[in-house]
Phi, psi and omega in degrees: 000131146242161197238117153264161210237118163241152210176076182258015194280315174246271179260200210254096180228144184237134168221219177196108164250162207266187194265027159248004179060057168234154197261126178284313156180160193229108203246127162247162188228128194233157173057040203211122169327101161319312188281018071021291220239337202256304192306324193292285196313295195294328173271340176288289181316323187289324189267358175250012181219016164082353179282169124197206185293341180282330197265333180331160188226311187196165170237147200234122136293148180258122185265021182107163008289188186173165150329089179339286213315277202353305184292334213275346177253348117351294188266334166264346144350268192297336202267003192236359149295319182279306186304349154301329208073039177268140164240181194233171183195171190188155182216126185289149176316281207317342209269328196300312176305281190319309170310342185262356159097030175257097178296349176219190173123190177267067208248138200227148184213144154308153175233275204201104163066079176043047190237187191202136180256135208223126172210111187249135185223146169225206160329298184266315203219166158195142167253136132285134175205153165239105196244125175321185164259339160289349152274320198258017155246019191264348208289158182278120193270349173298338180255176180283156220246147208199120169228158172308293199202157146357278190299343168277028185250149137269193169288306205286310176311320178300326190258325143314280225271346193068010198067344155334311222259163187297167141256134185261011142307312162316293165324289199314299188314300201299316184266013185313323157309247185355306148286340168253358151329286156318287175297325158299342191263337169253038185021048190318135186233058182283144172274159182279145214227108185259131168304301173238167167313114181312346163276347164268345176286312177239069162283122184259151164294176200252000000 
């Protein structure tokens, strides 16, 4: 069994995990064109462990948030892998600390024309925000601090978090049994979670 890992949310990540769901290997491809790169990159990895798309078992996606193109090829990727009869799943970034035994935080990315994707859970509650930069010195600094990755940081997220916060990027690599466990056995079906709305996206002037 291998499971392939697509990850179009921010920068480029492909991976092949084995039939204990340990990573055979895990490539990021950073400042680099998805359409470029994912379909050439996804048969050089199958070919380089020997593999291909018929022993594929499922293919698992990062559903966001994340950059419309970036997600929209992905998904349609994986949609053309399901026409294999592969099947796909998918899961949000944000979800992983809490699935991971973290009961509150924070979890935060650069988004779009100085703006920040905010997503905070405790116990009781949770928000989604798209925050200014005059919002995001408001946040409560008291709870742990949670980013995608390295490269979805800025100078104001870098002086927010202080080098505190986890990356579940990080999570993922280390904790992979655990986390694709999960979504495969509850067969997570996420819709792709776009920093604004594709009607906001290519919103023309008047």
């Amino acid at each position: 069994m291998s499971v392939l890992y697509i990850d179009t949310s921010y920068d480029i990540t492909l991976g092949l995990l084995d039939e204990n769901l340990g990573w055979q290997d895990l490539r990021n491809f950073r400042g680099q064109k998805v359409s470029h790169t994912i379909q050439n990159e996804t048969h050089r990895l199958l070919k380089d462990f020997q593999t291909s798309l018929s022993k594929v078992t499922a293919v698992v996606s990062n559903a966001g948030p994340g950059f419309y193109t970036g997600l929209r090829f992905s998904e349609g990727f994986s949609d053309v892998l399901n026409f294999f009869q592969i099947p796909h799943y998918s899961f949000y970034s944000y979800e992983l600390p809490f699935w991971l035994g973290h009961v509150k935080g924070n979890w935060l990315t650069k988004a779009y024309r100085g703006e920040y994707f905010s997503y905070t859970w405790d116990n009781h509650s949770s928000q989604k925000s798209l925050l200014s930069v005059k919002e995001l010195t408001n946040l409560n600094t008291a709870v742990p601090f949670f980013v995608h990755a390295e490269t979805a940081l800025d100078e104001q997220l870098k002086a927010l978090i202080n080098d505190k916060a986890i990356s579940t990027s990080e999570m993922l690599q280390d904790l992979s049994h655990a986390i694709f466990s999960k979504v495969l056995a509850e067969k997570l079906q996420r819709e792709s979670y776009y920093f604004r709305a594709p009607e906001d996206e290519f919103r023309t002037n008047p």
